[in-house]
Rosetta silent file (secondary structure, phi, psi, omega in degrees, C-alpha in Angstrom):
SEQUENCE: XXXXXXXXXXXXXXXXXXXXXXXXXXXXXXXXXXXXXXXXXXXXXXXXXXXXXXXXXXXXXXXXXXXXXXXXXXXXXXXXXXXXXXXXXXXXXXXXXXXXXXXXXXXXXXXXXXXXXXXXXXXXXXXXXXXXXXXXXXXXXXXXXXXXXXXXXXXXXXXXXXXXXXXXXXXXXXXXXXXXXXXXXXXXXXXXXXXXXXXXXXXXXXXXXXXXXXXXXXXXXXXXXXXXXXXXXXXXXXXXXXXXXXXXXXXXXXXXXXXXXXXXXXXXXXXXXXXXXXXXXXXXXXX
SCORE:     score description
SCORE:     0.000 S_00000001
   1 L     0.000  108.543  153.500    9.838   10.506  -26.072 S_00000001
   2 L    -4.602  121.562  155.909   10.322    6.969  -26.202 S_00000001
   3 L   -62.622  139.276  145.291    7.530    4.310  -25.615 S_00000001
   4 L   -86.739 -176.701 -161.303    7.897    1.620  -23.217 S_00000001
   5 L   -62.729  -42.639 -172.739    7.531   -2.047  -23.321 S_00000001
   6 L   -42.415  -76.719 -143.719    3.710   -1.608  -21.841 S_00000001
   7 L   -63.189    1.145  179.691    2.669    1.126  -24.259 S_00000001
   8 H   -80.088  -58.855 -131.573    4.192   -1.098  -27.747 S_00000001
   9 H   -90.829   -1.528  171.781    2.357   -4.019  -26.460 S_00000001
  10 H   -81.892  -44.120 -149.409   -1.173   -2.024  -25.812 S_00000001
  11 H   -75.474  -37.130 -177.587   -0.638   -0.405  -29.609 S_00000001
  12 H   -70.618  -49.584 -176.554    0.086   -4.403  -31.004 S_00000001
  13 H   -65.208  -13.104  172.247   -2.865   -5.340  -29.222 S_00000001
  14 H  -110.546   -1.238 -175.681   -5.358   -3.179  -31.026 S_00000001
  15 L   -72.281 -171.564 -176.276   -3.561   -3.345  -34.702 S_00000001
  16 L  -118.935  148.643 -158.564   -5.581   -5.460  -36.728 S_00000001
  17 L    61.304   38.114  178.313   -4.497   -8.656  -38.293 S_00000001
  18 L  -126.746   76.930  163.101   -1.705   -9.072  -35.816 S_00000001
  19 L   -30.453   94.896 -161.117   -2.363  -11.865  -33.237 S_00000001
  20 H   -64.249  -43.757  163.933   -0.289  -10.513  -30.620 S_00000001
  21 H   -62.897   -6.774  159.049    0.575  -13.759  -28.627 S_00000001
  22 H   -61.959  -23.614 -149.745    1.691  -15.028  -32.175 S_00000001
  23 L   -82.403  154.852  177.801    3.577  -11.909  -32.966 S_00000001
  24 L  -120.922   22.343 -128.931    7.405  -12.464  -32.272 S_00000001
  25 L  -166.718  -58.481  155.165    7.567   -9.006  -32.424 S_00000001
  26 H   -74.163  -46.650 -167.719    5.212   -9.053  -28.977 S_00000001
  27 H   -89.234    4.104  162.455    7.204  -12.092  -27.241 S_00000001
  28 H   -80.122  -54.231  178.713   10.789  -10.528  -27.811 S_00000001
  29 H   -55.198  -66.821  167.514    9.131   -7.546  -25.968 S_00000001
  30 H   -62.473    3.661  170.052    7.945   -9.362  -23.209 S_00000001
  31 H  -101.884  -23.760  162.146   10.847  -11.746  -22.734 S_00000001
  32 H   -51.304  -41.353 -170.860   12.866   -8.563  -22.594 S_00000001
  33 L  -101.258   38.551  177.300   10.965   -6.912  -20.170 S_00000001
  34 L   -79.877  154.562 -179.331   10.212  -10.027  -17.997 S_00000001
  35 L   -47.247  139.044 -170.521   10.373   -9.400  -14.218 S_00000001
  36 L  -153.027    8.620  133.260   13.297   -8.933  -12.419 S_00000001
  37 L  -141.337  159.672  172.550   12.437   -7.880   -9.251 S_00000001
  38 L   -68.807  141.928  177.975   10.348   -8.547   -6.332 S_00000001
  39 E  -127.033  151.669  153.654    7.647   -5.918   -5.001 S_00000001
  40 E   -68.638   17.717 -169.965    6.023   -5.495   -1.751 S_00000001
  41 E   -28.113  106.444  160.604    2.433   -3.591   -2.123 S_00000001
  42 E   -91.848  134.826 -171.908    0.976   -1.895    0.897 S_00000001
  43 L  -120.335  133.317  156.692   -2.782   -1.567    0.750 S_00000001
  44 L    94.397 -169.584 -160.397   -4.097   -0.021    3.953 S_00000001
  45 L   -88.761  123.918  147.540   -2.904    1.381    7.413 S_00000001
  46 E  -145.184  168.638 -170.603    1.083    0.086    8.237 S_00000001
  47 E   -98.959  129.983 -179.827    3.369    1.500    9.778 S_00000001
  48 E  -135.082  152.715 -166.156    7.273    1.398    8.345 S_00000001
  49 E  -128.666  135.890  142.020   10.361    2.224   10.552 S_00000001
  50 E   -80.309  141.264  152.979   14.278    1.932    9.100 S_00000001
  51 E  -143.287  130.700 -169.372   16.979    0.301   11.541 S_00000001
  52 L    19.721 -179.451  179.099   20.086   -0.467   10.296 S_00000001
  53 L   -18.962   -3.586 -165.820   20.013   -2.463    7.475 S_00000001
  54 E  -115.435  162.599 -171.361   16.289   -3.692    8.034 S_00000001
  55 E  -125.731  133.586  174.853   12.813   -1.877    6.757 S_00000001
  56 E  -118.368  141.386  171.480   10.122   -3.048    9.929 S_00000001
  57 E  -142.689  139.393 -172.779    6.522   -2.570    8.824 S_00000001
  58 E  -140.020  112.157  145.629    3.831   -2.980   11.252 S_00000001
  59 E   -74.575   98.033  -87.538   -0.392   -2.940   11.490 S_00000001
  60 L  -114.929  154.739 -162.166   -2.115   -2.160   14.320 S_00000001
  61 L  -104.143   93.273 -169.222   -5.073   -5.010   14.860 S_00000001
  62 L  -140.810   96.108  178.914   -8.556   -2.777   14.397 S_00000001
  63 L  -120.416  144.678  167.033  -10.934   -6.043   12.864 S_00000001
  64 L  -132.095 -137.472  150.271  -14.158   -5.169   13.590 S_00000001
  65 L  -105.785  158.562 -167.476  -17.842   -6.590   12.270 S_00000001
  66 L   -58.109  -14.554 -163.808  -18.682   -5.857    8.673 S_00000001
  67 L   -82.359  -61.321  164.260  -21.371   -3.452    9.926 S_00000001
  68 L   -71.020   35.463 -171.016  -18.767   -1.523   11.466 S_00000001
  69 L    33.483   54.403 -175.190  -16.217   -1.345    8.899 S_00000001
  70 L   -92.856 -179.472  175.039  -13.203   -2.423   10.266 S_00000001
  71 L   -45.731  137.687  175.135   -9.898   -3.582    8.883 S_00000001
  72 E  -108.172  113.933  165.797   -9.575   -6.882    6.646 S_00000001
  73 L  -134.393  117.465 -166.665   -6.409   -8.206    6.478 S_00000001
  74 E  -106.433 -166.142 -169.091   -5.162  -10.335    3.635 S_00000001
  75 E  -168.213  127.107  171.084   -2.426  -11.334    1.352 S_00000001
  76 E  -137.997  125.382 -171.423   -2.293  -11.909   -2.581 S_00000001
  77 E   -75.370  155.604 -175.302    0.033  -12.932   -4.861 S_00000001
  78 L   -50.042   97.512  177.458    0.056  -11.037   -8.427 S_00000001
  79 L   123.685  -36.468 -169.209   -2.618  -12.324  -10.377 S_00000001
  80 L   -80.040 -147.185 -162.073   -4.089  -14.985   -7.519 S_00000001
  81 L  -135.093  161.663 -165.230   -6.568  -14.945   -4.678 S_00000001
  82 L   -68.503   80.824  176.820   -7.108  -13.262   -1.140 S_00000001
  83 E   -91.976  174.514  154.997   -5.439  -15.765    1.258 S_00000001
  84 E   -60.219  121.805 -178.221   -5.075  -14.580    4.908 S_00000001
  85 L   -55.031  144.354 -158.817   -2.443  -12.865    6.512 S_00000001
  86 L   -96.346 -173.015  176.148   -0.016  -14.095    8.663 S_00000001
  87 L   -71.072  -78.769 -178.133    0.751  -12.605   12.517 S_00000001
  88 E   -85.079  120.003 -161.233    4.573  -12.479   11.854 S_00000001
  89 E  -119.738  119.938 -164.434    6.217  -12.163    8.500 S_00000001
  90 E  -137.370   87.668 -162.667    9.893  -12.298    8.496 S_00000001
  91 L   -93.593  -52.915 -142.679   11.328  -11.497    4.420 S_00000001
  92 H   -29.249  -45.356 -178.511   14.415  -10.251    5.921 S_00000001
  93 H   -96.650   18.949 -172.433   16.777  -13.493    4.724 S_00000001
  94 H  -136.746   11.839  161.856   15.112  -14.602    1.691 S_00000001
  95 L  -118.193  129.294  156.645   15.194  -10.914   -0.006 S_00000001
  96 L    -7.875  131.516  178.099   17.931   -8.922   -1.519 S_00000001
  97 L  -110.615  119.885  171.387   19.330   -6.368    0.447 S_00000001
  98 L  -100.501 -154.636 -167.290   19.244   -2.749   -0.907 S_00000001
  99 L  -135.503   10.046  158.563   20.353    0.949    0.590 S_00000001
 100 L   -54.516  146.451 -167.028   17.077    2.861    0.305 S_00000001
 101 L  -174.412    4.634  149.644   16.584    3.909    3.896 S_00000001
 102 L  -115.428  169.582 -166.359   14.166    7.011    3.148 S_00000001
 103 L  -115.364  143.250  177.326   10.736    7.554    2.557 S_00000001
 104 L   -84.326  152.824 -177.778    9.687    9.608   -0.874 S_00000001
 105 L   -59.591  -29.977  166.673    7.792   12.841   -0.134 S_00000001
 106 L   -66.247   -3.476  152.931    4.456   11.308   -1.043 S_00000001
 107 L   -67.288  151.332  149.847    4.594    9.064    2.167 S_00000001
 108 E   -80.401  132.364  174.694    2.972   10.324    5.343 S_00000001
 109 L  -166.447  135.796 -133.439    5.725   10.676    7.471 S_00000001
 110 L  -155.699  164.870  172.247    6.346   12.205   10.904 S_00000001
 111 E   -73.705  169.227  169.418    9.474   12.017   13.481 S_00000001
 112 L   -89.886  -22.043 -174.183    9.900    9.275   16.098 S_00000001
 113 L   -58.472  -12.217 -162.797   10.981   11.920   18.512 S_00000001
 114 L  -114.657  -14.612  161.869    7.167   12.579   18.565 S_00000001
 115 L  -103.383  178.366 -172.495    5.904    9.077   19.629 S_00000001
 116 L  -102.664  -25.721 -177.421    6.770    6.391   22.282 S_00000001
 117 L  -152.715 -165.500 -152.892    7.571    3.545   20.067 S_00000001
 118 L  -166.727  172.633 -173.758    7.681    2.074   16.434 S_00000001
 119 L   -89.699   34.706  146.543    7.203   -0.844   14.177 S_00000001
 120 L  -117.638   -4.915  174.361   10.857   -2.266   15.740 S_00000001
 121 L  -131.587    2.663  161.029    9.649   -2.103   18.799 S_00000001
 122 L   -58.498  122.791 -165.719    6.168   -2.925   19.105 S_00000001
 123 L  -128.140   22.765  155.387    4.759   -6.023   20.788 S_00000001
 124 L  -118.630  126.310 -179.749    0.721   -5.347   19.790 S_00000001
 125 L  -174.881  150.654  174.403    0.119   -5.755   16.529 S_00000001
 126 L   -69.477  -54.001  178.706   -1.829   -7.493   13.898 S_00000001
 127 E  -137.906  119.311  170.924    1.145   -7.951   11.357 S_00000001
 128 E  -132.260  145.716  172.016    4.482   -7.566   11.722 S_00000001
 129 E  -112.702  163.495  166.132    7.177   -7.672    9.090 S_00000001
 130 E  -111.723  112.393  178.935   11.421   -7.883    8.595 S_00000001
 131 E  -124.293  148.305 -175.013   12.138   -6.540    5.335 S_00000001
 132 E   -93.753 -175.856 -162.652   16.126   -6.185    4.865 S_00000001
 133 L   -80.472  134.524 -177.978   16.193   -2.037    3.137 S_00000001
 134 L   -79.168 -165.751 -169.992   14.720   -2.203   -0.254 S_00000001
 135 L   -94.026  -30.842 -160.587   15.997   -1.141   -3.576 S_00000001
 136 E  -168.975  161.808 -178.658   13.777    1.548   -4.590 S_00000001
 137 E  -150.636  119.412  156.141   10.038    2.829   -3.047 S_00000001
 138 E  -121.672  141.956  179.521    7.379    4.079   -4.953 S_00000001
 139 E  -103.571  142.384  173.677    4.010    5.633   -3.950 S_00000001
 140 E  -129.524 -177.011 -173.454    1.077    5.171   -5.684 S_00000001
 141 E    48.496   85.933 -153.164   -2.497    6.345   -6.022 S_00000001
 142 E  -128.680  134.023  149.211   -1.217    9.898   -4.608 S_00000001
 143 E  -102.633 -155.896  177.678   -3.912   12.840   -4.516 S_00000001
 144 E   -74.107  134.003  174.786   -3.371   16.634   -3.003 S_00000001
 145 L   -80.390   14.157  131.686   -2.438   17.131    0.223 S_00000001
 146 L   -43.074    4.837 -173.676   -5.823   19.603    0.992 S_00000001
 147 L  -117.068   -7.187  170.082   -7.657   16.147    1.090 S_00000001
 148 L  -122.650  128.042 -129.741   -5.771   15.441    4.473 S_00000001
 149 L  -143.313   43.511 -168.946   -7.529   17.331    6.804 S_00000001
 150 E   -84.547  157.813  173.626   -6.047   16.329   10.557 S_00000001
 151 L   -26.213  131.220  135.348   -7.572   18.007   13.874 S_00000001
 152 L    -1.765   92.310 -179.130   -6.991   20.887   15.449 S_00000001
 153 L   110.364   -9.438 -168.244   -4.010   20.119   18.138 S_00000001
 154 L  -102.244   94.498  166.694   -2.540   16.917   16.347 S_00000001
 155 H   -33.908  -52.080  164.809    1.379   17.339   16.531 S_00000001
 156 H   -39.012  -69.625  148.997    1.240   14.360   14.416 S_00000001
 157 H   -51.179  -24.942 -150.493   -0.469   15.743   12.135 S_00000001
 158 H   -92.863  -51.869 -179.779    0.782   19.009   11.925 S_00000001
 159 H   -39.058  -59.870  179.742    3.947   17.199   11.932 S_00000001
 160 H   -48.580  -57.015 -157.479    3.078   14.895    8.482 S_00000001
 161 H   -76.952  -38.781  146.854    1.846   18.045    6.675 S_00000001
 162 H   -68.835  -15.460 -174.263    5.469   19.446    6.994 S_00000001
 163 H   -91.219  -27.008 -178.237    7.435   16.350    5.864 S_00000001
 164 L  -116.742 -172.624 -139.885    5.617   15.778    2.825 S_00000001
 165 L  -123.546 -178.682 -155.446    5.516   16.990   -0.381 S_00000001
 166 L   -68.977    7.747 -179.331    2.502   18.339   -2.433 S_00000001
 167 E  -133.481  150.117 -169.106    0.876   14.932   -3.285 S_00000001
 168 E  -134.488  147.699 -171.739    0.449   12.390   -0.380 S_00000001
 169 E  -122.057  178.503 -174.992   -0.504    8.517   -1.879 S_00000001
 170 E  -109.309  -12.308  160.216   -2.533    5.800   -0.233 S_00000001
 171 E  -102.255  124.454  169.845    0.100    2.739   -1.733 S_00000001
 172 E   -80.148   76.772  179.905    3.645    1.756   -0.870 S_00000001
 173 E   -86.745  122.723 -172.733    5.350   -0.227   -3.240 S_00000001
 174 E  -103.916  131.059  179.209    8.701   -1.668   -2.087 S_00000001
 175 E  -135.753  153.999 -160.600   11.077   -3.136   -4.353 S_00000001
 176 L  -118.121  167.481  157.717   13.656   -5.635   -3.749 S_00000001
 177 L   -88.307  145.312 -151.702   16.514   -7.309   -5.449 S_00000001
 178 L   -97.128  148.621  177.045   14.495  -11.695   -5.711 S_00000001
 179 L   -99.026 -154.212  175.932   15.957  -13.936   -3.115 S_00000001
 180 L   -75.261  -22.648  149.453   15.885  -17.593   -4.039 S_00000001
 181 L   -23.500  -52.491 -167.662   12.383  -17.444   -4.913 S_00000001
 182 L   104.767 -164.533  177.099   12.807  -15.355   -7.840 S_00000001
 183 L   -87.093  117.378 -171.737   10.559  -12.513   -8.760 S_00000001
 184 L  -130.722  172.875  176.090    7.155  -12.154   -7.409 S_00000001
 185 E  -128.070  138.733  175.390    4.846   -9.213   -6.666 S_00000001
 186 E  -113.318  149.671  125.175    3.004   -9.463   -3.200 S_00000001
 187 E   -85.509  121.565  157.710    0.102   -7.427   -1.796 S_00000001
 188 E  -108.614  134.594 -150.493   -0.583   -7.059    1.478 S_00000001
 189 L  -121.038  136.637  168.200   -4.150   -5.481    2.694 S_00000001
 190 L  -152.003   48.527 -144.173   -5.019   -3.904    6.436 S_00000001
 191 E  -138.071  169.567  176.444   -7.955   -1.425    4.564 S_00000001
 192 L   -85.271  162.620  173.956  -11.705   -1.204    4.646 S_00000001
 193 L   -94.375   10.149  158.522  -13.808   -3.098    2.065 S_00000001
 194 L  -154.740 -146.510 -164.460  -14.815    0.169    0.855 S_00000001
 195 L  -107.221   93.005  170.905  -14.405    3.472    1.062 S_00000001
 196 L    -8.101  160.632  171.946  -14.105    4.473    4.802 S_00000001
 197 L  -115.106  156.897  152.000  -16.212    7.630    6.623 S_00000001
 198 H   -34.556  -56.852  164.862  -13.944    9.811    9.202 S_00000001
 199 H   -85.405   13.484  159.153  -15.006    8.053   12.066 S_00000001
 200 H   -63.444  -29.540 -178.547  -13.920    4.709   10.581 S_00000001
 201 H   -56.990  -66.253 -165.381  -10.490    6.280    9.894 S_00000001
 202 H   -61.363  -74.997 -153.339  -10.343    7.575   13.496 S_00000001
 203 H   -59.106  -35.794  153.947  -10.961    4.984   15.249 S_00000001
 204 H   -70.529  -26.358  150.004   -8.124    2.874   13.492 S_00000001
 205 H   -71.675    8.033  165.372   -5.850    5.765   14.068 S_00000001
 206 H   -95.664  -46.639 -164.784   -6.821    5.138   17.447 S_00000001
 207 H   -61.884   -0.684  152.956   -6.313    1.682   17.535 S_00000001
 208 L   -36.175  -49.899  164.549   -2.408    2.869   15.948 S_00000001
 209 H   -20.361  -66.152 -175.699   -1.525    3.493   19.890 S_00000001
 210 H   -49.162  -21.182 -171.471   -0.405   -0.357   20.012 S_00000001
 211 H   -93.942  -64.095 -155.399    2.067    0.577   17.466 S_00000001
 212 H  -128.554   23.413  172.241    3.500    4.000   18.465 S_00000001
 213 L    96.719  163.767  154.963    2.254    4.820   22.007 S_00000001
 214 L   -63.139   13.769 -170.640   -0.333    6.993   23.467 S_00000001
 215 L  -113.659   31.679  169.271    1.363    9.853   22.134 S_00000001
 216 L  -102.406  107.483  177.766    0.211    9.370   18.325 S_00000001
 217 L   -78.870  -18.176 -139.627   -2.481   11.866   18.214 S_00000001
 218 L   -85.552  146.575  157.433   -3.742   12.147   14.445 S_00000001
 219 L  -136.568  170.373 -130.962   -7.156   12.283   13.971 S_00000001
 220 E  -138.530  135.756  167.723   -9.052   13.184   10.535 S_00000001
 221 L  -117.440  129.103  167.421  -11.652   16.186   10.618 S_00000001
 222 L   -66.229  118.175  177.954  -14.286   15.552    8.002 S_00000001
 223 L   -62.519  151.736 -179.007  -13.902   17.806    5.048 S_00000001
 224 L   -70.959  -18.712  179.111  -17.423   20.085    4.144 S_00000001
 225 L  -147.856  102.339  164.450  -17.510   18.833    0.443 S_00000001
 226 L   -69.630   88.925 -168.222  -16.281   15.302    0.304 S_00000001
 227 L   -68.883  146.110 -149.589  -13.852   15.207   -2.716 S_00000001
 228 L   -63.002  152.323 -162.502  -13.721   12.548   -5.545 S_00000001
 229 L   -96.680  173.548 -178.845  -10.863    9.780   -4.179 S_00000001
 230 E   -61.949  122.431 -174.996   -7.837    8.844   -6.343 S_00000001
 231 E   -85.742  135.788 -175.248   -8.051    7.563   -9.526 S_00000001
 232 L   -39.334  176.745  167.813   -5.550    4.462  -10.526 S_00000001
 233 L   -83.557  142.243  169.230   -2.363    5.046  -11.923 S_00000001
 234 L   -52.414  151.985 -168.376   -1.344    4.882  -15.568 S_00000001
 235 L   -80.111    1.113  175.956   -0.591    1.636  -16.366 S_00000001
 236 L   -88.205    4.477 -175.857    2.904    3.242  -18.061 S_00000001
 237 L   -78.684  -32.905 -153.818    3.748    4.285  -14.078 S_00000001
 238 L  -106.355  137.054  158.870    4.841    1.129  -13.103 S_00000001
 239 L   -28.121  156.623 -168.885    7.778   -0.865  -13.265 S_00000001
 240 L   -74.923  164.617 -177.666    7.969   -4.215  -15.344 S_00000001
 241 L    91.913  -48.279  164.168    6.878   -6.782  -12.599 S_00000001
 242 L   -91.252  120.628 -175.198    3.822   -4.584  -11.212 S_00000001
 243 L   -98.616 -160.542 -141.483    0.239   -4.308  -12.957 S_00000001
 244 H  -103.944  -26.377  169.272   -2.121   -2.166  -12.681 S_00000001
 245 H   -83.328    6.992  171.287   -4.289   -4.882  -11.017 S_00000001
 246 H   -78.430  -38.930 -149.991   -1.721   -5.274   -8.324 S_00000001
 247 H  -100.045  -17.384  168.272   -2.415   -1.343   -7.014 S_00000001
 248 L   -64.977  173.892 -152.774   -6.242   -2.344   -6.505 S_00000001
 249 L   -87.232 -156.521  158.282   -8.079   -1.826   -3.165 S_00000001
 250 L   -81.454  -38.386 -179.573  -10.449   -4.616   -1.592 S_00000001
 251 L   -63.883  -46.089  167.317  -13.173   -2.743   -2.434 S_00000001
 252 L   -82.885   -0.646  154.142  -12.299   -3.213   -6.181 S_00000001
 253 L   -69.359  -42.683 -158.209  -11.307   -7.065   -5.537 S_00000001
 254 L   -90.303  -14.226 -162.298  -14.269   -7.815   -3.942 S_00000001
 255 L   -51.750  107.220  150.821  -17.281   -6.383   -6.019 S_00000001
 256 L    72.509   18.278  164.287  -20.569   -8.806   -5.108 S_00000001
 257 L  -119.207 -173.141 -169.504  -18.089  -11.252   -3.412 S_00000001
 258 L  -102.585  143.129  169.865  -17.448  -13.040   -0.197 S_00000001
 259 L   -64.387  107.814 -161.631  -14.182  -12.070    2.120 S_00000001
 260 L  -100.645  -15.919 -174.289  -12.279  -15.431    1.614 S_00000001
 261 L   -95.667   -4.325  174.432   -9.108  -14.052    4.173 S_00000001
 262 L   -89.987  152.643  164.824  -11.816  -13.745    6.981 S_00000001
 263 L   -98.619   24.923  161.083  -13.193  -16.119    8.962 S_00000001
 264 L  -143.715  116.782  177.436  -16.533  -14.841    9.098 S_00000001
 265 L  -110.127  149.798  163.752  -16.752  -13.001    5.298 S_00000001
 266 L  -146.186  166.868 -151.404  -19.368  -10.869    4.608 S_00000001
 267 L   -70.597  155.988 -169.973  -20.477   -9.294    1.422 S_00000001
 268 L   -85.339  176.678 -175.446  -18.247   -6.375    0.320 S_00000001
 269 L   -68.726 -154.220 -173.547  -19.470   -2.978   -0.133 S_00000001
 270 L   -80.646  119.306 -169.918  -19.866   -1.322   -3.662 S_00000001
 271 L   -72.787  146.006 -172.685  -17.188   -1.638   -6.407 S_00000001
 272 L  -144.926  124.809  165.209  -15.241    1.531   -6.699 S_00000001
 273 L   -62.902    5.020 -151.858  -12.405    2.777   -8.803 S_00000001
 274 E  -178.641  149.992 -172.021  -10.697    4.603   -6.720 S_00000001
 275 E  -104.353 -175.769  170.374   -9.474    5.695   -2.965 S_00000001
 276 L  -137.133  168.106 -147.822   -9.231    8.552   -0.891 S_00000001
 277 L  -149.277   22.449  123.822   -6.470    9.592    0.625 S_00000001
 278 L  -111.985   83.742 -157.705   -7.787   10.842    3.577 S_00000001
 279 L  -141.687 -139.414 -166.511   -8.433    7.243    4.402 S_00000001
 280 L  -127.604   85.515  173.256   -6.133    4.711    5.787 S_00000001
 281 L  -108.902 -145.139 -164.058   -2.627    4.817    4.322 S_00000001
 282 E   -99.837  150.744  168.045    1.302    3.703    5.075 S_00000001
 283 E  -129.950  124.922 -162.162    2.819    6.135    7.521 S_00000001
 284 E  -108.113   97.019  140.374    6.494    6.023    7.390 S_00000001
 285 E   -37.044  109.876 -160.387    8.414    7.047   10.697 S_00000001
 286 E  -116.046  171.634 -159.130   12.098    8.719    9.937 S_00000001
 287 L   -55.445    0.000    0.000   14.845    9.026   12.784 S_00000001
């Protein structure tokens, strides 16, 4: 099996005598593999809809006070710092347009036939984006689906737990063919600063109503032995253009720091390596 460009440029980084940024032997490999498209990260609860040529992604506005652990929602470029999110975000005419128009089985994803509305037609919301249909979607940080645990009675749920497939993830990454920009990687965060309880979940799948109607039911029944959350991804999963420090949460940005996208920050919770994935992830809504 082949190596990739990561996995050369980890083994040149540990041989000995070889300065790697020196090595011309490392900088052919990384001018080869330099980025060549733009990604999208979703951290946190949105919502994504297809219509015609367009991808709509939408988060429902559940900010609370740090005691109660509500949503934070920021925006970081690869490598930079935690600026604030905007209301409206509108990518549609300054990205590539691809033909992906489905969600991979590791999305939560339920019919529209089962709600009153969507992220194209919603007009409460925290964030809403125009993405034109991306090139390719990948989920990341994916556990089991026995770690999503919804209520008794939740169509929604019941619904989710048939559409997807035997690993369900807590990150969306959407990738585009680069507009005039060029290639960047963005994250955008609408997640706890740690690792959520059940009712923190529920109550942001309540506030999810502004998004899809009173008819979005899911709610989260706390499992009896609370199971270890998702461990990152290998750093050989990802395309060139996303690192490994791109797929962290807030809770691992944040360790013993101040919320800089809030306007009242308070100190984050406990550094953690990992999510859970019966938490707050992307829910993808198909026709």
């Amino acid at each position: 099996m082949p190596l990739d460009r990561r996995s050369i440029l980890k083994a040149l980084a540990f041989a000995p005598g070889l300065p790697i940024l020196n090595s011309k032997l490392a900088q052919a490999l990384m001018l080869q593999g330099a980025p060549t498209s733009t990604f999208i990260l979703l951290h946190g609860m949105f919502f994504m809809e297809f219509y015609k040529d367009q991808l709509y992604v939408a988060t429902p506005d559940h900010k609370e006070t740090c005691d109660q652990n509500g949503h934070h929602f920021c925006v970081r470029r690869s490598g930079g710092q935690l600026q604030p999110m905007g209301t409206k975000i509108d990518l549609y005419s300054s990205l590539g347009h691809g033909t992906k128009n489905s969600f991979p089985s590791e999305i939560l994803q339920f019919s529209k036939s089962l709600v009153d509305s969507g992220p194209r037609k919603t007009n409460k919301y925290r964030c809403k984006m125009i993405l034109p249909l991306p090139k390719n979607i990948f989920a990341y940080r994916t556990d089991t689906k026995d770690k999503f645990n919804p209520v008794n009675g939740s169509s929604i749920g019941q619904a989710i737990l048939a559409a997807t497939g035997p690993r369900l993830a807590t990150i969306t990454c959407l990738e585009f063919t680069p507009g005039k920009e060029g290639p960047y990687t963005e994250s955008y965060y609408a997640e706890h600063k740690g690792r959520p309880n059940a009712g923190d979940v529920n109550a942001a799948l309540l506030a999810a109503k502004d998004i899809c109607g009173n008819k979005f039911n899911l709610q989260l029944t706390p499992l009896p032995n609370v199971p270890p959350p998702t461990a990152p991804d290998p750093i050989g999963s990802f395309p060139d253009g996303v690192s490994q420090d791109d797929e962290k949460e807030l809770g691992e940005l944040l360790t013993g720091t101040m919320l800089a996208c809030d306007e009242k920050p308070c100190p984050a919770k406990a550094h953690t390596e990992a999510i859970d994935v019966a938490s707050c992830p992307q829910f993808g809504i198909n026709p």
